[in-house]
N, C-alpha and C positions, 0 to 999 in steps of 0.2 A: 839840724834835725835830720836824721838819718830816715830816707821818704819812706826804704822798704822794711825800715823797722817799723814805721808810724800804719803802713797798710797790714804789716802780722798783726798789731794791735786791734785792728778795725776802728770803731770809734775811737777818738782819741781818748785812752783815759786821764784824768789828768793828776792823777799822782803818779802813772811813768811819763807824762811829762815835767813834773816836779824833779821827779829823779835823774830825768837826764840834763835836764838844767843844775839842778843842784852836785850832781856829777863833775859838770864841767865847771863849776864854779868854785868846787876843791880844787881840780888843777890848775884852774885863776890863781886861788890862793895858795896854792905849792909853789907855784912860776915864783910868787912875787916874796915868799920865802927863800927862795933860793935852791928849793927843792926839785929839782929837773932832770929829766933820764925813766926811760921807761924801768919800769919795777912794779915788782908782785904787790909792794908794802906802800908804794907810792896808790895803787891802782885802789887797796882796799882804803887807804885813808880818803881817796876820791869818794867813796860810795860810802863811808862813814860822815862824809860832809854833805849828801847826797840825804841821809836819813835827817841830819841835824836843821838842813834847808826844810825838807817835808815837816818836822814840827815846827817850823819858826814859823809856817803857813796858817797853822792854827785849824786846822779841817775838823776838827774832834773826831775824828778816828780813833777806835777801838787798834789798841798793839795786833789784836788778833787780822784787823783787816787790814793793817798796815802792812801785818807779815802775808798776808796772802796773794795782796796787789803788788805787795815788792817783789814777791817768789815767782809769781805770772810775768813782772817785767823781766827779771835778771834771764828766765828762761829762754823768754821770746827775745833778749835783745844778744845779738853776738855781731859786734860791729868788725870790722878787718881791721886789723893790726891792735890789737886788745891783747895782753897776755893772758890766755887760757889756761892758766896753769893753775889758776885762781877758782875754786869749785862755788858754785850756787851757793850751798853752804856755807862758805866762808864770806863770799860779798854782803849774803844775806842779814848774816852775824856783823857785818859792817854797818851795816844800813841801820840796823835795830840800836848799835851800838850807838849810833850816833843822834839817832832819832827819841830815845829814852836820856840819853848823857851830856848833849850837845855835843859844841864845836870843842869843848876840852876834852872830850873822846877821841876826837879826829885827830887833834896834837900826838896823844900815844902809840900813832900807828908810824909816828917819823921814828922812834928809839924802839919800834918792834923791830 
């Protein structure tokens, strides 16, 4: 956990920490695919398994507060050495993707 990402948060909330665990937990399972090397498309399938982890949690959250606690995390989080080439928008649409579709959303972002 990234500390001076967790103090922009203030309290912790904890669907950006669902997200950042379930973040790293796509690149778990990219590793153990065989999927390795930084990339734009590696990066959003991360955060596509990032939304699919947040519903396997079960919170009942409304898509609409899911999209607005995602869009406050993706903001507030800019870790070093991330490619930023990758717009809110587009992680966001990840997130959502994967959070409404599951983990076979997250597979179509390896043949995007």
């Amino acid at each position: 956990m990234d500390i001076e990402y967790a103090s922009v948060l203030g309290d912790a909330d904890s669907v950006a920490m669902m997200l950042i665990l379930g973040h790293e937990w796509g690149h778990m399972l990219q590793f153990d695919l065989g999927l390795v090397g930084p990339s734009e498309r590696l990066e959003l399938q991360a955060d596509s398994a990032a939304g699919a982890f947040l519903a396997s949690e079960s919170l009942g959250l409304s898509i609409d507060a899911v999209t607005a606690r995602a869009e406050a995390a993706l903001d507030a989080w800019s870790p070093e050495g991330v490619l930023r080439s990758n717009s809110t928008t587009d992680r966001l649409r990840a997130v959502l993707d994967g959070y409404t579709n599951g983990w076979d959303a997250c597979l179509g972002y390896e043949r995007r």
